[in-house]
C-alpha positions in Angstrom: -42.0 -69.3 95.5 -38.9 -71.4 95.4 -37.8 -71.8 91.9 -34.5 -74.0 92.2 -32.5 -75.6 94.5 -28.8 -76.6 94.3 -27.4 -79.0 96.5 -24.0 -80.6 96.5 -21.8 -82.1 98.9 -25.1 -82.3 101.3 -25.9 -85.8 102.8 -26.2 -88.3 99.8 -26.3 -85.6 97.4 -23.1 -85.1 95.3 -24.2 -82.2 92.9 -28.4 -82.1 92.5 -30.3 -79.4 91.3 -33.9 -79.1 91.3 -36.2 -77.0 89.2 -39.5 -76.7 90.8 -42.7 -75.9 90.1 -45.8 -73.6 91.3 -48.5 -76.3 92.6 -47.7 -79.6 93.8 -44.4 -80.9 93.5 -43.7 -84.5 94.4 -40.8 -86.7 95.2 -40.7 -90.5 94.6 -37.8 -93.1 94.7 -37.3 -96.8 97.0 -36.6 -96.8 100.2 -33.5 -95.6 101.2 -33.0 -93.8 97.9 -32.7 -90.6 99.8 -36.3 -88.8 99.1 -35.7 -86.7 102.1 -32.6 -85.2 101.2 -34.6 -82.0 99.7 -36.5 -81.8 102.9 -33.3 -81.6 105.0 -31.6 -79.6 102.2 -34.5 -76.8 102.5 -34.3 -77.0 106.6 -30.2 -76.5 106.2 -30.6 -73.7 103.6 -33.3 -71.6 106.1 -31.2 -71.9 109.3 -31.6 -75.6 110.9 -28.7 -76.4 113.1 -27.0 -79.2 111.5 -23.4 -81.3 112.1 -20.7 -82.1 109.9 -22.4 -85.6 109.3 -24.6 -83.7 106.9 -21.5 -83.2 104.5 -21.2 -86.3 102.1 -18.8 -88.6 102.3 -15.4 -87.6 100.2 -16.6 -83.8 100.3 -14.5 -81.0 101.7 -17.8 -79.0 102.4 -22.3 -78.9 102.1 -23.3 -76.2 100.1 -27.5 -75.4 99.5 -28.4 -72.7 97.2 -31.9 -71.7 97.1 -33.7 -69.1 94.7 -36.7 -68.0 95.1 -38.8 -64.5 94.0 -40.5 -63.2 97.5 -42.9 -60.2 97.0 -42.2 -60.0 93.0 -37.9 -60.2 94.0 -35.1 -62.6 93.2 -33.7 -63.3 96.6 -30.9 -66.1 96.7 -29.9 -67.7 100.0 -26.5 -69.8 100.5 -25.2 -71.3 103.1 -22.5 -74.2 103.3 -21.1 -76.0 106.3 -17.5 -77.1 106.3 -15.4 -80.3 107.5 -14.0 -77.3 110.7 -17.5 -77.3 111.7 -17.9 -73.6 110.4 -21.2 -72.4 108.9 -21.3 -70.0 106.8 -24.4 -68.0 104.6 -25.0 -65.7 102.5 -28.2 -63.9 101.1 -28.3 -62.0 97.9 -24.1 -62.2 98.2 -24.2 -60.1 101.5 -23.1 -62.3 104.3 -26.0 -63.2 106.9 -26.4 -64.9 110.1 -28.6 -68.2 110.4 -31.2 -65.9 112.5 -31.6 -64.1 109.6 -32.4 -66.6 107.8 -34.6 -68.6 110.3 -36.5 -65.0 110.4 -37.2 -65.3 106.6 -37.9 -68.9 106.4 -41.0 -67.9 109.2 -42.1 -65.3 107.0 -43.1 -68.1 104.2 -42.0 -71.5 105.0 -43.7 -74.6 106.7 -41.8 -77.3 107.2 -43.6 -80.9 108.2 -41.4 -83.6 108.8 -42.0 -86.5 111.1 -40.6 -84.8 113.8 -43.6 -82.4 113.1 -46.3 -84.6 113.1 -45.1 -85.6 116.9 -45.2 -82.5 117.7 -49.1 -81.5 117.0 -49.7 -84.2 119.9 -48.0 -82.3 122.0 -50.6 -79.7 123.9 -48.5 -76.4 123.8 -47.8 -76.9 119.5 -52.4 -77.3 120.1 -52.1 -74.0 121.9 -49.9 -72.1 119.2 -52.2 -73.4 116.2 -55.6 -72.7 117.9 -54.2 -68.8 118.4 -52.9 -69.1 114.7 -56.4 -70.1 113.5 -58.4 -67.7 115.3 -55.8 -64.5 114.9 -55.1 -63.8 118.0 -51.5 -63.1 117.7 -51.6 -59.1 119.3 -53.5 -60.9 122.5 -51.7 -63.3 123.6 -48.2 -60.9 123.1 -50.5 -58.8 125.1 -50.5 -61.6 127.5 -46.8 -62.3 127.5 -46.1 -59.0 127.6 -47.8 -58.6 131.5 -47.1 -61.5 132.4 -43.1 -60.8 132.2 -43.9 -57.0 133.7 -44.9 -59.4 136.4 -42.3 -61.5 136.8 -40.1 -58.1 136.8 -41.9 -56.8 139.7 -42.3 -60.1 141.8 -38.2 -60.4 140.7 -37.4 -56.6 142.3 -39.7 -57.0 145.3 -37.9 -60.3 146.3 -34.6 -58.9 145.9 -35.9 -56.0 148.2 -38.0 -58.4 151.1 -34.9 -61.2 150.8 -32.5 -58.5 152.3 -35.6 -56.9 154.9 -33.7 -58.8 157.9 -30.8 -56.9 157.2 -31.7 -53.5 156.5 -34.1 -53.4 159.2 -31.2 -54.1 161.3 -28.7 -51.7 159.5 -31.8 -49.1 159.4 -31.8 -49.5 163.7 -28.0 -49.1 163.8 -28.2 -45.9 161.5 -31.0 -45.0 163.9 -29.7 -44.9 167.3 -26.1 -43.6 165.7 -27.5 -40.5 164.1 -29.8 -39.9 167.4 -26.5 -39.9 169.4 -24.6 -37.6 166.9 -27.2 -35.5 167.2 -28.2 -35.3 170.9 -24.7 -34.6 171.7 -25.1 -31.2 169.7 -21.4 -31.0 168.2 -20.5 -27.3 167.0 -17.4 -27.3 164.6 -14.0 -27.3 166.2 -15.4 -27.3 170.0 -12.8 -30.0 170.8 -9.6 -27.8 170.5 -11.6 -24.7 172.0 -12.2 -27.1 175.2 -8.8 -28.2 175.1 -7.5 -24.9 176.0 -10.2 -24.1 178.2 -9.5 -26.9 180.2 -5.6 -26.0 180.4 -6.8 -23.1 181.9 -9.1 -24.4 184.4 -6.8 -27.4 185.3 -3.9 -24.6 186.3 -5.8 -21.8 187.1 -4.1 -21.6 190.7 -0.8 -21.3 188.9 -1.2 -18.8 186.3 -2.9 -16.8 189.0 0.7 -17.1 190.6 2.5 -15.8 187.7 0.5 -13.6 186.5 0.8 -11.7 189.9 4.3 -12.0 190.1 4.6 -10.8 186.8 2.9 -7.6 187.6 4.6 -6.9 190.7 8.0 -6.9 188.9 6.6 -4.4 186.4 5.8 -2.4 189.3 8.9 -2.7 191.0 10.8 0.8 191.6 13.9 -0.4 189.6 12.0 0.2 186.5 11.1 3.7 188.2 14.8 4.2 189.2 15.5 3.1 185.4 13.8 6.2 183.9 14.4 8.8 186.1 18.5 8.3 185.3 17.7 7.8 181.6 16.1 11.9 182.2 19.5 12.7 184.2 21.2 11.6 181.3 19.5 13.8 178.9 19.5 16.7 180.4 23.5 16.2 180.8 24.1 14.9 177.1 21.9 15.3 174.6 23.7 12.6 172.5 21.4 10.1 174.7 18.2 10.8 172.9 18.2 7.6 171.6 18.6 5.9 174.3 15.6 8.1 175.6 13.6 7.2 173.1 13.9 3.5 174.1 13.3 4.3 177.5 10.3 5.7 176.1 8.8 2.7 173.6 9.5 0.5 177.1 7.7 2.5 179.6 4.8 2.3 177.2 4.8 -1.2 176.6 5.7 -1.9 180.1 2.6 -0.1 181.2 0.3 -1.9 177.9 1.6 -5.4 179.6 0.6 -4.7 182.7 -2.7 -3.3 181.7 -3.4 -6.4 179.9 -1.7 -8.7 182.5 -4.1 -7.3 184.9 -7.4 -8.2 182.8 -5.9 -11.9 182.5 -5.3 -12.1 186.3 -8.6 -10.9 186.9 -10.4 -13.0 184.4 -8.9 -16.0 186.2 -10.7 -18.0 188.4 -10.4 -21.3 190.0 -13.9 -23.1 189.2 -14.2 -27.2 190.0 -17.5 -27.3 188.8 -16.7 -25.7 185.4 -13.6 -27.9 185.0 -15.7 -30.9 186.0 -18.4 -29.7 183.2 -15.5 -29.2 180.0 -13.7 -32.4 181.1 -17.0 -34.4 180.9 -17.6 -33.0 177.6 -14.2 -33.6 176.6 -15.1 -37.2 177.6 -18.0 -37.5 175.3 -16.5 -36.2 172.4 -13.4 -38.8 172.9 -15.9 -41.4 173.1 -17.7 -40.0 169.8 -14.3 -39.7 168.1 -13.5 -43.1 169.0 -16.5 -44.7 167.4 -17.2 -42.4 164.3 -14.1 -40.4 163.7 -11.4 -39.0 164.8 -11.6 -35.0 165.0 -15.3 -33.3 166.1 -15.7 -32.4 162.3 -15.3 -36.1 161.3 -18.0 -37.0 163.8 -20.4 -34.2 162.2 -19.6 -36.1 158.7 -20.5 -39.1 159.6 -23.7 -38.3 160.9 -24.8 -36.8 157.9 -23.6 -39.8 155.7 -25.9 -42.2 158.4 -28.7 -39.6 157.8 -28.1 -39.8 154.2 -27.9 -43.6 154.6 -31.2 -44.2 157.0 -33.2 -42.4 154.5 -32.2 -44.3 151.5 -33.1 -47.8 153.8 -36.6 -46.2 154.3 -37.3 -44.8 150.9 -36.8 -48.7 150.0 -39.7 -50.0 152.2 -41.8 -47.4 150.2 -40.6 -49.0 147.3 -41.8 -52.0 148.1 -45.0 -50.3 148.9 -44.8 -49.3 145.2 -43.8 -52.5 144.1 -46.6 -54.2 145.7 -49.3 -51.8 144.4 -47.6 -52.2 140.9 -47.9 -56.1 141.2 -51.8 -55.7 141.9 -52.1 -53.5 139.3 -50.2 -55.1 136.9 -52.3 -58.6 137.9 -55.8 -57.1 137.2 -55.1 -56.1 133.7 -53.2 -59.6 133.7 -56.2 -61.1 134.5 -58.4 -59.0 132.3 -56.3 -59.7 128.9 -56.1 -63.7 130.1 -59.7 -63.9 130.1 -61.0 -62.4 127.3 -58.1 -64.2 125.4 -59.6 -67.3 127.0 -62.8 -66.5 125.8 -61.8 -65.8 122.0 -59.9 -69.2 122.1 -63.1 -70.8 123.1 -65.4 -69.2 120.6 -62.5 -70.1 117.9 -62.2 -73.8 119.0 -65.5 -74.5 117.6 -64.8 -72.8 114.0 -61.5 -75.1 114.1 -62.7 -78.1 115.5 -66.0 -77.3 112.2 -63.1 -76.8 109.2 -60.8 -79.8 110.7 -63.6 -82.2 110.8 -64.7 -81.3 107.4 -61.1 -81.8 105.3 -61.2 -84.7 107.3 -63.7 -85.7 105.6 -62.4 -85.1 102.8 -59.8 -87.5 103.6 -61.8 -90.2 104.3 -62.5 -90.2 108.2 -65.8 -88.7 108.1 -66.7 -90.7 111.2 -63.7 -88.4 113.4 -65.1 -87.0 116.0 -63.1 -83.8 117.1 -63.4 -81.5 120.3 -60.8 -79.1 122.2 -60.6 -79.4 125.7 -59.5 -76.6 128.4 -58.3 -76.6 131.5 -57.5 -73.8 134.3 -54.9 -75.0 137.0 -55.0 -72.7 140.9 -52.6 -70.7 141.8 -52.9 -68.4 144.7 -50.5 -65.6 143.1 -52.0 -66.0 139.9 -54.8 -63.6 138.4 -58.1 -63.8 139.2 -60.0 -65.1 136.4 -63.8 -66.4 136.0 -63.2 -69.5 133.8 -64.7 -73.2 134.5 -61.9 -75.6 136.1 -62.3 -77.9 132.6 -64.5 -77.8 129.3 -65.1 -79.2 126.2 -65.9 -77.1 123.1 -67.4 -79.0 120.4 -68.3 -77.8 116.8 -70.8 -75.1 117.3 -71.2 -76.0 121.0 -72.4 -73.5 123.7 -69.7 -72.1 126.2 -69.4 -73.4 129.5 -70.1 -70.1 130.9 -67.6 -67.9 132.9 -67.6 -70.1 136.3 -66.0 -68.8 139.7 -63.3 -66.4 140.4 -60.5 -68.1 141.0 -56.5 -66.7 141.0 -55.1 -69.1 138.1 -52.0 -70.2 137.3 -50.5 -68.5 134.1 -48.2 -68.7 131.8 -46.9 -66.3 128.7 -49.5 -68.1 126.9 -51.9 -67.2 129.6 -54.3 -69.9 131.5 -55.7 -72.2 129.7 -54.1 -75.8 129.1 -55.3 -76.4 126.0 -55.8 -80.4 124.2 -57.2 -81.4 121.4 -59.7 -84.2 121.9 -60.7 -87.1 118.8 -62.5 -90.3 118.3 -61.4 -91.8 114.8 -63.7 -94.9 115.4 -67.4 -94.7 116.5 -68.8 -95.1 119.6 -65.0 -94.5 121.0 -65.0 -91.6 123.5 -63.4 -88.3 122.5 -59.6 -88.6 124.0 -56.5 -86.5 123.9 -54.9 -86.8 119.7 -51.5 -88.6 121.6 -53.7 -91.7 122.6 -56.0 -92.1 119.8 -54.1 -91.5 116.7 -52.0 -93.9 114.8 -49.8 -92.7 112.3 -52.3 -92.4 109.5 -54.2 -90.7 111.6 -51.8 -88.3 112.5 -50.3 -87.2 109.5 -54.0 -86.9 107.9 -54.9 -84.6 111.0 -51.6 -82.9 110.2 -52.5 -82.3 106.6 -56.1 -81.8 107.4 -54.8 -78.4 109.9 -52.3 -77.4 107.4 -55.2 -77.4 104.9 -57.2 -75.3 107.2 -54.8 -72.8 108.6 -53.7 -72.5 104.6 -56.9 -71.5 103.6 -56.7 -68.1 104.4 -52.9 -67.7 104.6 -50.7 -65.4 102.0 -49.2 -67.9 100.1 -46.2 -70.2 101.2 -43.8 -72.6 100.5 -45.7 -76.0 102.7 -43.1 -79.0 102.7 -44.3 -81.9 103.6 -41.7 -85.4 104.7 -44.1 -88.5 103.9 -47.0 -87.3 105.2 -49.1 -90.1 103.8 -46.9 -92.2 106.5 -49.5 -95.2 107.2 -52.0 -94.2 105.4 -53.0 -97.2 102.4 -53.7 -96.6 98.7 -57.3 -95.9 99.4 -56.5 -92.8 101.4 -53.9 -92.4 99.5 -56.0 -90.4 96.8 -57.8 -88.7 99.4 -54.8 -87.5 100.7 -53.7 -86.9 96.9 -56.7 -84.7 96.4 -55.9 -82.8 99.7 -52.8 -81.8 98.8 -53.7 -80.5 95.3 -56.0 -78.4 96.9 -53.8 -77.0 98.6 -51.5 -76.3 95.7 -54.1 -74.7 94.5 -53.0 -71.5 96.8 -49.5 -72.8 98.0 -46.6 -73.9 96.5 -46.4 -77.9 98.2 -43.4 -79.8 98.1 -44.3 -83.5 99.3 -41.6 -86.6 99.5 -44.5 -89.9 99.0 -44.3 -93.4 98.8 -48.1 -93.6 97.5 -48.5 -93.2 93.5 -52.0 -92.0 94.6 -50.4 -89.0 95.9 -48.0 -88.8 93.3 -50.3 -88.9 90.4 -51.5 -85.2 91.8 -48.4 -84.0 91.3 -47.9 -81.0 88.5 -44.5 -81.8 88.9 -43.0 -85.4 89.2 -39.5 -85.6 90.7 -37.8 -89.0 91.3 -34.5 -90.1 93.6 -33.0 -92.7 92.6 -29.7 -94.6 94.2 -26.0 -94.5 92.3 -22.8 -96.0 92.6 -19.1 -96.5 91.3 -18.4 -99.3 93.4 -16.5 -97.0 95.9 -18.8 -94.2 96.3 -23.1 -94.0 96.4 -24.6 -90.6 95.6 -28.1 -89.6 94.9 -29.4 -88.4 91.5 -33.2 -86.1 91.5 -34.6 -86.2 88.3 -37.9 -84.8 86.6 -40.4 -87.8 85.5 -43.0 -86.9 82.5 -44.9 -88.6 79.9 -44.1 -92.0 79.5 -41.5 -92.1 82.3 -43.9 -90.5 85.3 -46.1 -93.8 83.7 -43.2 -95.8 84.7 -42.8 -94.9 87.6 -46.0 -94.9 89.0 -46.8 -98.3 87.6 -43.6 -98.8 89.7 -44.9 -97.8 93.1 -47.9 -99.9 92.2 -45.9 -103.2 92.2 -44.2 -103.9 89.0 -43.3 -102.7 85.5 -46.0 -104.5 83.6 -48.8 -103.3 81.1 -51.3 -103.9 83.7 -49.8 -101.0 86.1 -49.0 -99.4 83.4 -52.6 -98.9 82.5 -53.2 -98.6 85.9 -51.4 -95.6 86.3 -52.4 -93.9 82.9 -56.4 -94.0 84.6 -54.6 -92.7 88.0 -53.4 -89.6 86.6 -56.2 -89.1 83.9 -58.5 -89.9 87.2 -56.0 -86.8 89.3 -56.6 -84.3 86.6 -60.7 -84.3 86.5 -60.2 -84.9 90.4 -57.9 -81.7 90.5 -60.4 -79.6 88.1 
């Protein structure tokens, strides 16, 4: 419950407090007074967006302080808005951020303004209330919930078809390069072994040359000569063993070198046709190198990077594969949660449509005749859904049946387009509310839903800005009567310019306009006894003993009304 309000600096408010009251509390005051200043007060203090033509003319800052006792707790919310533009709020002293505080104002405030009103013409605010009335909250998040996972998948499988030109031809590219790489059967390091086995080949005439040559001059009989005086000079002088002994290391190596000499020579061999082979191989690899890199292990690399690469590209197209069997999936549960949330929304239209007709009755328009009205657009990626193209569910009326499977379009509210349907005069045919209902009408349909979707709420805080707009002084109690009923379970807050609504009030508040000459303010005061007399003979026309009486017999006639 909201026990008091403070207000100062806000709009034409200077420095207003308000005590209120469980029940029905009611504002009062002439036009232009500033009645609504508590309703925009309350919408500031819970997180409405508002500019710095909300702070009063002469102020440095808006400040609203509400307190209020949630759950058995004192809980105190503050939030003021300075001349910078800055907003600032606080709850229970902490600092808080306005989403915090537009989260608690949905957990037990209503707010109906004019703005409000307008909007339960419009078919999606229909939508929300329907799914309010009949409790079918966890559905239709159900609802939303697949029909994002959707959206996701539809999102990811574009992204993957919208590039499918590309990577098909990147996947062809990866193809025919790794099928080269690996035809041409690289071994590791083959280019330098070919290298040298070509420099062989290429001058194998030549190195048979001096390899001969080489051998003949080891055989030569100077080095024969050579040894046999080395022995002479032994035998002579044995100071010569040294020399002896190198005589000795050089016949052996002389002989090892032309041992091995001999092998080369004999391993040599002039052969075009091999030559002809390694420089054709050569030739490949040079054209490999040139292309993917530029030694033979390089090459090897980058086939097994394309490799890598190719089988990434592919694995995608069997993602999309999975993709497309998720998106199936994903639309048959779709369509199963749409329609059976499309079926509890028409069994529930007829149960709304029942209690809406019957407070309006209450309200004097016992001749309304009310109906709901839903539709099911085609949509060829939709889900497929058995649902009649359009019906009308009346109070208590049979269901259309399901009608023919169709893929429907859908939203996170699912597939029905929904429209509530009145006649307010008889023999007019049922239309959509936006054509029929003046503003009477409205804000007694608006009151007449609040009533109902009240009925079985926890209790709230309802605020309601003139909704008696248009309606005359014999609704007017009607209306009155409505609204204490309501009090009965909710706190109401209601800004009227009808003393038949006002005499319901348990408590009386009245705005009233002040100046200084330089500067006009608003003042909220509590009206009882004699002065609540006052001021509904007031609103009636005119301070005489006539109203006066008049309004004594309008409140005694509100209390046995209320009891």
């Amino acid at each position: 419950m909201l026990e008091r309000l403070n207000v100062s600096g806000f709009a034409v408010a200077r420095s207003v407090v308000v005590e209120l009251s469980p029940g029905l509390n009611v504002f009062t005051g002439e036009t232009g007074a500033g009645k609504s200043l508590v309703v925009g007060a309350l919408a500031f203090v819970f997180g409405a967006r508002r500019g710095r033509e909300v702070i009063a003319s002469g102020a440095e800052r808006a400040t609203v302080e509400a307190l209020l006792t949630l759950g058995g707790e004192r809980v105190t919310i503050e939030r003021s808005l300075s001349l910078s533009g800055r907003s600032t709020a606080r709850l229970n002293g902490e600092g808080a951020t306005v989403e915090r505080l537009q989260a608690l104002a949905g957990q037990f405030v209503d707010i109906h303004g004019q703005s409000e009103q307008i909007a339960i013409l419009r078919p999606a605010v229909q939508l929300a209330v329907l799914d309010e009335f009949a409790g079918l909250a966890s559905k239709r998040q159900a609802v939303t919930r697949l029909v994002r996972e959707v959206r996701e998948t539809r999102r990811r499988l574009r992204t993957l078809v919208t590039g499918e030109h590309e990577r098909e031809r990147l996947a062809e590219q990866l193809r025919f390069e790794t099928a080269e790489i690996a035809e041409a059967g690289l071994v590791p390091g083959e280019d330098e072994t070919l290298r040298q086995e070509h420099a062989r080949l290429a001058n194998a005439g030549r190195l048979l040359e001096d390899a001969t040559a080489a051998l003949e001059a080891l055989e030569a009989p100077a080095f024969g000569e050579a040894s046999a005086a080395l022995a002479s000079l032994l035998a002579r002088d044995p100071g010569t063993a040294g020399l002896t002994e190198l005589a000795t290391a050089l016949d052996t190596a002389t002989t090892d070198l032309g041992r091995g000499l001999r092998r080369y020579r004999d391993g040599l061999e002039e052969n075009p046709e091999r030559l002809a082979a390694v420089e054709e191989r050569l030739d490949r690899l040079a054209r490999l190198k040139r292309k993917f890199g530029d030694t033979v292990d390089a090459v090897i690399a980058y086939g097994q990077d394309a490799a890598r690469r190719l089988a990434e590209l592919e694995s995608g197209e069997a993602d999309a594969e999975v993709l497309r069997g998720r998106e199936a999936s994903l639309l048959g549960s779709l369509a199963e949660a749409a329609a059976a949330l499309s079926r509890d929304r028409r069994s529930a239209a007829g149960d709304l449509v029942h209690a809406i007709a019957g407070e309006l009755g209450h309200l004097g328009m016992g001749g309304a005749t009310l109906s709901v009205g839903f539709a099911c657009d085609d949509d060829p990626e939709g889900p497929v859904v058995s649902l009649p193209d359009y019906e009308i569910v009346i109070t208590h009326s049979p269901l259309a049946g399901e009608g023919e499977p169709l893929a429907r379009a859908v939203t996170e509210g699912g597939v029905d387009r929904v429209e509530f349907l009145a006649s307010f005069n008889p023999g007019e045919a049922p239309r959509s509310l936006a054509a029929v209902a003046s503003g009477g009408e409205t804000s007694r349909f608006l009151l007449a839903l609040t009533t109902v979707l009240g009925s079985a709420a926890e209790p709230r805080l309802v605020v309601f800005d003139e909704v008696d707009e248009g309606v005359g002084g014999r609704a007017g109690r009607l209306v009155g009567e409505a609204l204490a009923r309501l009090a009965q379970r909710h706190q109401v807050l209601c800004v009227t310019h009808l003393p038949q609504v006002a005499a319901f009030a348990t408590r009386h508040f009245t705005v009233t306009k002040q100046s200084d000459g330089s500067r006009t303010w608003s003042d909220v005061a509590v009206v009882e006894g004699d002065a609540r007399v006052d001021e509904l003979a007031a609103m009636l026309g005119g301070l005489s003993e006539g109203s006066r009486q008049a309004a004594r017999e309008m409140l005694d006639g509100s209390r046995a009304g209320a009891t």
